[in-house]
C-alpha positions as CSV (number, residue, x, y, z in Angstrom):
1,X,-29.8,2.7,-4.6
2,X,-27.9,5.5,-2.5
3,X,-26.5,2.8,-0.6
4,X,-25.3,0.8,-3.4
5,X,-23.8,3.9,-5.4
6,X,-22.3,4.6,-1.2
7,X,-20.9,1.3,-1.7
8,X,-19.4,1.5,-5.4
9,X,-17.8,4.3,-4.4
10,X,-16.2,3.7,-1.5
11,X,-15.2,0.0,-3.4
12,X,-14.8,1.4,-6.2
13,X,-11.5,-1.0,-7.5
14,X,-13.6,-4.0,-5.7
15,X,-16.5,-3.2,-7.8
16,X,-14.1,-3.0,-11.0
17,X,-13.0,-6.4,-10.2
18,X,-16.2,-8.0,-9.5
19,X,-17.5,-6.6,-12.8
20,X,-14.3,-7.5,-14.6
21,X,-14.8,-11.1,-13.3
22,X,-18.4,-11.6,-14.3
23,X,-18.2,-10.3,-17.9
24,X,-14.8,-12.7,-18.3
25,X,-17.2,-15.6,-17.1
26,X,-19.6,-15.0,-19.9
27,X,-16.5,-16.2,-22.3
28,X,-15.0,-18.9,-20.0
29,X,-17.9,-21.3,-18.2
30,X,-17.1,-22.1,-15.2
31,X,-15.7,-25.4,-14.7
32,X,-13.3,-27.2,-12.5
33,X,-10.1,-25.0,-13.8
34,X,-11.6,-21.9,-11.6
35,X,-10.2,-23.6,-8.5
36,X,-6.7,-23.0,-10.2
37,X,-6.9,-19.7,-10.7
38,X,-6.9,-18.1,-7.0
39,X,-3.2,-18.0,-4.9
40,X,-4.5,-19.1,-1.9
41,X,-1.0,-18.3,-0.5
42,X,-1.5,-14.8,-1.4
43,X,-4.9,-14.5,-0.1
44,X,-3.9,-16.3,3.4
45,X,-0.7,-14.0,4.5
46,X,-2.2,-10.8,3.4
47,X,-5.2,-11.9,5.2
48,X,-2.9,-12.6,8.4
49,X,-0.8,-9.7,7.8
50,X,-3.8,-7.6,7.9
51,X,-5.1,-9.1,10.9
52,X,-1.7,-8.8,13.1
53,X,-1.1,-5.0,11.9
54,X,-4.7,-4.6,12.9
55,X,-3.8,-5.9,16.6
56,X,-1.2,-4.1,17.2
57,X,-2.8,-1.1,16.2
58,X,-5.3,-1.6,18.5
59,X,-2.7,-2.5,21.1
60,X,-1.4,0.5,20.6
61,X,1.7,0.7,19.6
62,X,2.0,2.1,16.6
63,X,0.2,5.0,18.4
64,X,2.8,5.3,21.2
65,X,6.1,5.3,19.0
66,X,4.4,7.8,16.7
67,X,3.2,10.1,19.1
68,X,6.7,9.5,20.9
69,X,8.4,10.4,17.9
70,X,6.0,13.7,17.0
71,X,6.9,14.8,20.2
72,X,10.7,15.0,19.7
73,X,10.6,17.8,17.2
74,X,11.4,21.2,18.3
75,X,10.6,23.0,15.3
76,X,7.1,22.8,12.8
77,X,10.1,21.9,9.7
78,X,11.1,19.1,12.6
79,X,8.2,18.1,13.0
80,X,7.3,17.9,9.0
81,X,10.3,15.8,9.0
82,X,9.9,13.6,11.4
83,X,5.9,12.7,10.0
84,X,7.0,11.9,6.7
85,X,10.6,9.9,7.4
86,X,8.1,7.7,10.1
87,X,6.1,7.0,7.6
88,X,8.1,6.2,4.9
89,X,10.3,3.7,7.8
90,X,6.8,2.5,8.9
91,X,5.7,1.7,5.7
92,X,8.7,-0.9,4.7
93,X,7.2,-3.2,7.6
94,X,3.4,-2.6,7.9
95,X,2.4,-1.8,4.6
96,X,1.3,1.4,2.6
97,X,-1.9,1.9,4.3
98,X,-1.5,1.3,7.7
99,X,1.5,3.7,7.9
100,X,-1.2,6.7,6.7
101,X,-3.6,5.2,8.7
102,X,-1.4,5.3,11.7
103,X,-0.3,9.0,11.2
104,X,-2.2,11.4,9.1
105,X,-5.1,11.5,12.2
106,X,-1.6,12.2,14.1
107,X,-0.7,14.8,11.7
108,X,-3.9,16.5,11.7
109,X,-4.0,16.1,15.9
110,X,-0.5,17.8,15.9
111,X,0.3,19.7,13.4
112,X,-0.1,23.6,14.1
113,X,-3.5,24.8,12.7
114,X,-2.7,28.1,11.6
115,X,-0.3,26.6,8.8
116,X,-3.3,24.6,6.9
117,X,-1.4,25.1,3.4
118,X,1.8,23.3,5.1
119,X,-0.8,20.8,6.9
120,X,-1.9,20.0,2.9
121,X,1.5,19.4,1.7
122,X,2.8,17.3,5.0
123,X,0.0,14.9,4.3
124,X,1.0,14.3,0.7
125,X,4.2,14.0,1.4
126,X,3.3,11.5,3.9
127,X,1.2,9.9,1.4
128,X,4.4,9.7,-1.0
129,X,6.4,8.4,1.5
130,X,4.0,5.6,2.1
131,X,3.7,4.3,-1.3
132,X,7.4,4.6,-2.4
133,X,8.4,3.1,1.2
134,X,6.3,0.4,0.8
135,X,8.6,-1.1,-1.8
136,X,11.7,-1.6,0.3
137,X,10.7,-5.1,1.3
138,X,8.4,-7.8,-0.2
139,X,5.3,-7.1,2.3
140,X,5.4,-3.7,2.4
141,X,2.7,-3.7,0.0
142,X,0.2,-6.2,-1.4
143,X,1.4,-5.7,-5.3
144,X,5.1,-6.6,-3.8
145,X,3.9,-9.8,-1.2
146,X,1.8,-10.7,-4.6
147,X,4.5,-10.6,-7.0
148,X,7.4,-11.6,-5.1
149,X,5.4,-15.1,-4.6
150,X,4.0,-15.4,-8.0
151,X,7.7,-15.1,-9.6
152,X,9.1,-17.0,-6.4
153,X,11.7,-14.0,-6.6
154,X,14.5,-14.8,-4.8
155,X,14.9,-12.0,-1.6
156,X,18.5,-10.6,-2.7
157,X,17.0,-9.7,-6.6
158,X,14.3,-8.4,-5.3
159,X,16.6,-5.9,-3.3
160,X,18.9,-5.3,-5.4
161,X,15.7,-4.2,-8.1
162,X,14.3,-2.3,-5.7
163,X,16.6,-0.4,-3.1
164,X,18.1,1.7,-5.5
165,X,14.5,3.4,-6.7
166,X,13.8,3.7,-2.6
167,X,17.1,5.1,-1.3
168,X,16.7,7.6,-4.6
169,X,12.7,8.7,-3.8
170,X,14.3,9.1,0.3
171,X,16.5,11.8,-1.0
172,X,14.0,13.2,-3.1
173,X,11.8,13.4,-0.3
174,X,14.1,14.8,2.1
175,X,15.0,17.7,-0.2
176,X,11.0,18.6,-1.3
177,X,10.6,18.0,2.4
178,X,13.4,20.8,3.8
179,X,13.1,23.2,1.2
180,X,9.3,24.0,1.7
181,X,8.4,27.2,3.7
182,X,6.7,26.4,7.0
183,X,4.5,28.9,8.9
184,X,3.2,28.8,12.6
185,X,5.1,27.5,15.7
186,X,4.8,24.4,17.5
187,X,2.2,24.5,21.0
188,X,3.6,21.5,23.0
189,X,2.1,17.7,22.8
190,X,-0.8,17.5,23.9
191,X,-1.9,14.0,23.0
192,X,-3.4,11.7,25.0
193,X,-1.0,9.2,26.6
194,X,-0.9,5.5,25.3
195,X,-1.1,2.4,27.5
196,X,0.0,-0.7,26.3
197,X,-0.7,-4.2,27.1
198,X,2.5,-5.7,27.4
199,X,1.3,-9.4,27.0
200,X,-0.7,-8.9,23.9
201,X,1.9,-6.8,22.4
202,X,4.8,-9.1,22.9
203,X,1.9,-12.1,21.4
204,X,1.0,-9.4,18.5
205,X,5.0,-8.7,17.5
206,X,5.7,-12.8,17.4
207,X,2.9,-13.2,15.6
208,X,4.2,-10.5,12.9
209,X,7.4,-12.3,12.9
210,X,5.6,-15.2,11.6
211,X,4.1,-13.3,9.2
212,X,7.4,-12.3,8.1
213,X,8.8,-15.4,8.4
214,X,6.3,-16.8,6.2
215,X,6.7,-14.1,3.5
216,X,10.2,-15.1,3.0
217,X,9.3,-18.8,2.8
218,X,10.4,-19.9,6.1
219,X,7.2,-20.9,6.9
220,X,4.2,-22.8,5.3
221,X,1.6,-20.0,5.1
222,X,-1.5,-22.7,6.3
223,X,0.4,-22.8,9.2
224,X,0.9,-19.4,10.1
225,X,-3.0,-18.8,8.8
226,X,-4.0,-21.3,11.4
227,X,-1.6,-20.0,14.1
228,X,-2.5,-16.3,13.5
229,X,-6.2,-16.8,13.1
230,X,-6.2,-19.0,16.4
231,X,-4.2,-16.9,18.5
232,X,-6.4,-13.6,17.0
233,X,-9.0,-14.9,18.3
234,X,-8.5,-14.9,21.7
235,X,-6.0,-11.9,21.9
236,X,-8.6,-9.8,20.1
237,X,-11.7,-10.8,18.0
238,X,-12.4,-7.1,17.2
239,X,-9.3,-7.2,15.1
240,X,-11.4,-9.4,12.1
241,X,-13.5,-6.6,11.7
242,X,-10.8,-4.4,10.7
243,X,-9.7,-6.6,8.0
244,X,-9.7,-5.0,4.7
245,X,-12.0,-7.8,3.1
246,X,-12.5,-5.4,-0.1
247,X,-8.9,-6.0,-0.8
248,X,-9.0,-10.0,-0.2
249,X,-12.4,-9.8,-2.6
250,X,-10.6,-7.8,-4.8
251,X,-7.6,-10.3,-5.3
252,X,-10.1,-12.9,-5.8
253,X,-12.1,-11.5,-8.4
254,X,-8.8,-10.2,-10.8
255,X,-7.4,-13.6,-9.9
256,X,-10.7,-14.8,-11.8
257,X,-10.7,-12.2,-14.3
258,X,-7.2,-13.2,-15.3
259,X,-7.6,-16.3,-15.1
260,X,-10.4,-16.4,-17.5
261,X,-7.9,-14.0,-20.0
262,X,-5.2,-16.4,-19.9
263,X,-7.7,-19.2,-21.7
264,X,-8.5,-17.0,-24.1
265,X,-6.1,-17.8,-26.6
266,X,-6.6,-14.9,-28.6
267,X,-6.1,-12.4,-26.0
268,X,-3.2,-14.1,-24.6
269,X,-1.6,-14.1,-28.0
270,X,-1.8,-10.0,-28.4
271,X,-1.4,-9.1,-24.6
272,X,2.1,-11.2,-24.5
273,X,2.9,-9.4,-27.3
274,X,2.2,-6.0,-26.7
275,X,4.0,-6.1,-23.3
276,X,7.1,-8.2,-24.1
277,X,9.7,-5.8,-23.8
278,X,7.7,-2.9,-22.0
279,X,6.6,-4.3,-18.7
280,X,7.9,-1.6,-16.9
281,X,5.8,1.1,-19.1
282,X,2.6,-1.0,-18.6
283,X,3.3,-1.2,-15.2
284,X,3.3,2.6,-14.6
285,X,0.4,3.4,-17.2
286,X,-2.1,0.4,-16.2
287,X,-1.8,1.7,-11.9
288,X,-2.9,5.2,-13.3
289,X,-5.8,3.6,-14.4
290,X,-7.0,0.5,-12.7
291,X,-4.5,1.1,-9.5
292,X,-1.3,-0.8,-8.8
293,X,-2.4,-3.8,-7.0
294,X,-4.9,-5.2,-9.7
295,X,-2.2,-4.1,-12.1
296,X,0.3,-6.6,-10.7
297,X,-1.3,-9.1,-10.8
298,X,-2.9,-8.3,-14.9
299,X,0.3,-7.7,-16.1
300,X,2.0,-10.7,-14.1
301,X,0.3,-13.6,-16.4
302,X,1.5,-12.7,-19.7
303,X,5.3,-11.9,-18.9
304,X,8.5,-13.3,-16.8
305,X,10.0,-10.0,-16.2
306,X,8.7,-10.1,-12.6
307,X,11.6,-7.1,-11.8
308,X,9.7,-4.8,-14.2
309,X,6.5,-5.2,-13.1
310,X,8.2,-4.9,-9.5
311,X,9.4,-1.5,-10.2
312,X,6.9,-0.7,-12.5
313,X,3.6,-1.2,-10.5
314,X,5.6,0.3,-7.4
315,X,6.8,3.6,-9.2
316,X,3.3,3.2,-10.6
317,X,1.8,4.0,-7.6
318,X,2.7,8.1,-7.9
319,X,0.7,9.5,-9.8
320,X,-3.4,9.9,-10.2
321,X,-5.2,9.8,-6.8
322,X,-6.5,6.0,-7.3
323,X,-3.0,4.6,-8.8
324,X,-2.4,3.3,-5.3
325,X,-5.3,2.8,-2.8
326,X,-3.0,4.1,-0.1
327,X,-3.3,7.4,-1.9
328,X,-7.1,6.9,-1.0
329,X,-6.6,6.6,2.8
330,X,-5.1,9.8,3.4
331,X,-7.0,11.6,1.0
332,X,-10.7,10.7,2.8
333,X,-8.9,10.8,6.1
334,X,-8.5,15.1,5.0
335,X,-11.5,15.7,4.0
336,X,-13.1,14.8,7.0
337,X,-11.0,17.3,8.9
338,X,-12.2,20.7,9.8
339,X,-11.8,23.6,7.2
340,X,-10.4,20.6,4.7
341,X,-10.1,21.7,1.3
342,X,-10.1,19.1,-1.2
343,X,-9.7,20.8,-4.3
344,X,-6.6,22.4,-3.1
345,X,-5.4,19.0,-1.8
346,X,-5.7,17.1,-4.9
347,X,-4.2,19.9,-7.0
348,X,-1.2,19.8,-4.7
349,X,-1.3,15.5,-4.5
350,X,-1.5,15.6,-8.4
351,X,1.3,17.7,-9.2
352,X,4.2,16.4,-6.2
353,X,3.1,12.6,-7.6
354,X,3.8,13.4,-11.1
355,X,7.3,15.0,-10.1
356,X,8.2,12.1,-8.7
357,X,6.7,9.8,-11.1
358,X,8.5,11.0,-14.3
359,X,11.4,11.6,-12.1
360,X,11.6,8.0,-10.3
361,X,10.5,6.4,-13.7
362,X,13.5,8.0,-15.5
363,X,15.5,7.1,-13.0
364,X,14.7,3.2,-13.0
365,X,14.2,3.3,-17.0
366,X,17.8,4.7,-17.6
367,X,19.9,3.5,-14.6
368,X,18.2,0.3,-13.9
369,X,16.3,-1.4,-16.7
């Protein structure tokens, strides 16, 4: 039983959809229709762009440039700087998660420990970053590489919906960001030095460009599933294990659980329309609740404003601690740091993401929408 409740926990938006799924099943049999229901598009290039990003991780370069860049800064406001803009950069091209995975542990390994209140705000700036980076491009999250295929969005709408809410949450961050009072001094880099395998990485960065490539509908994505999968395989089969197969699980079962909605006439008939007209609202309240990606792809079935479930599931991601799962990451990656506090760090995440959620939403609702 501890184990299980271990595992609810720690799955706690995989559980959500698995039970979500079941209880939709008890109203629609299951028939022949099911096989309709799941994007296997979806499911393959976030399943490839997992496993790539994973790679190169483990190739180590993600830990080279960052540790590269941490050791630029000649001041601790530098060097708050420096953490959040890379992650908000890194973000647009490896996703949400992987940016915080890449550099909170860096944070913590660098960041002076003396200055544990700046330490607290850093990470959730970084956190922000993340999540409001993340949006810039079509794969810089799996709400975005999810919707921008489901609508078939053309690229230059897409940025045009988007870039205006990311250049404004840049600024924003910038000014929270060099305004804050930093204590302590900076004691050198002392991180361990990074070798890379040149082969693998040169293998690993084609292979993201694929990935790309395939995002933007260059490429059939059974090919580039094949091709990844293949080349994985012998490059680094450690790399599978790192695959976030909650995530995959979790797109299958709301896939399900949707799918099942969608035949149910008289649900369909009262969600299209409560949310014609307010997709963007929805958006932003149903990630507070039930997180962004799971949102997306709810919310997706019963409207064709793709743009405002775009901006609203990616603004949507500010706010409570589980509206984005990124927001997850760095938050378990603190509190297993020495003298963490996590009351103090959730007060402080909880506050900066509402800032910038009624500020961002205002922003999009009056200038864009």
């Amino acid at each position: 039983m501890r184990k299980l409740l271990a595992f609810a926990k720690r799955e706690f938006v995989f559980v959500v959809a698995l039970a979500a799924a079941m209880i939709s099943m008890a109203f629609v049999p299951i028939d022949g229709a099911y096989a309709s229901y799941v994007d296997f598009r979806i499911i393959a290039l976030l399943f490839s762009l997992m496993l790539v990003i994973q790679g190169l991780i483990r190739f180590g370069l993600f830990s080279a440039v960052s540790r590269r860049l941490a050791a630029k800064a000649g001041s601790v406001k530098s060097l708050a700087m420096i953490l959040v803009c890379s992650v908000f950069l890194f973000s647009m091209l490896v996703t949400n998660d992987v940016s915080l995975l890449t550099f909170v542990p860096l944070t913590l390994m660098v960041y002076p420990k003396e200055d544990r209140g700046s330490l607290r705000f850093v990470i959730v700036m970084e956190t922000i970053a993340a999540n409001l980076g993340s949006m810039a491009f079509p794969f810089g999250n799996p709400q975005n590489l999810y919707l921008y295929t489901y609508y078939r969005m053309p690229f230059g709408v897409f940025f045009k919906v988007v870039f205006p809410v990311a250049l404004c949450s840049l600024g924003m961050i910038l000014l929270v960001v060099s305004f804050h009072h930093y204590e302590g001094a900076l004691h050198g880099d002392d991180t361990v030095p990074v070798s890379l395998d040149d082969k693998k990485l040169g293998v690993g960065l084609a292979l993201f460009a694929l990935c790309i490539m395939t995002a933007l509908r260059l490429l059939d994505y059974r090919l580039t599933f094949f091709v990844v999968s293949v080349c994985m395989l012998f490059l680094d089969r450690k790399s599978f294990g790192k695959v976030d197969y909650g995530l995959l699980g979790t797109f299958v079962f709301f896939f399900v659980f949707v799918g099942n909605l969608g035949r149910i006439s008289s649900v369909t008939r009262v969600l299209m329309q409560s949310i014609q007209g307010r997709e963007f609202l929805y958006g932003v309240l149903a990630s507070q609740v039930i997180s962004n990606v799971p949102a997306a792809i709810l919310l997706s079935h019963f409207t064709a404003n793709g743009t405002a479930i775009v901006l609203g599931t990616d603004i949507g991601g500010l706010g409570t601690l589980i509206a984005s799962l990124a927001s997850l990451i760095s938050f378990k990656i603190y509190g297993r740091s020495g003298d963490a506090h996590k009351g103090r760090y959730l007060l402080l995440f909880t506050v900066w993401n509402f800032v910038f959620l009624v500020l961002l939403s205002a922003f999009a609702a009056f200038v864009l929408l």
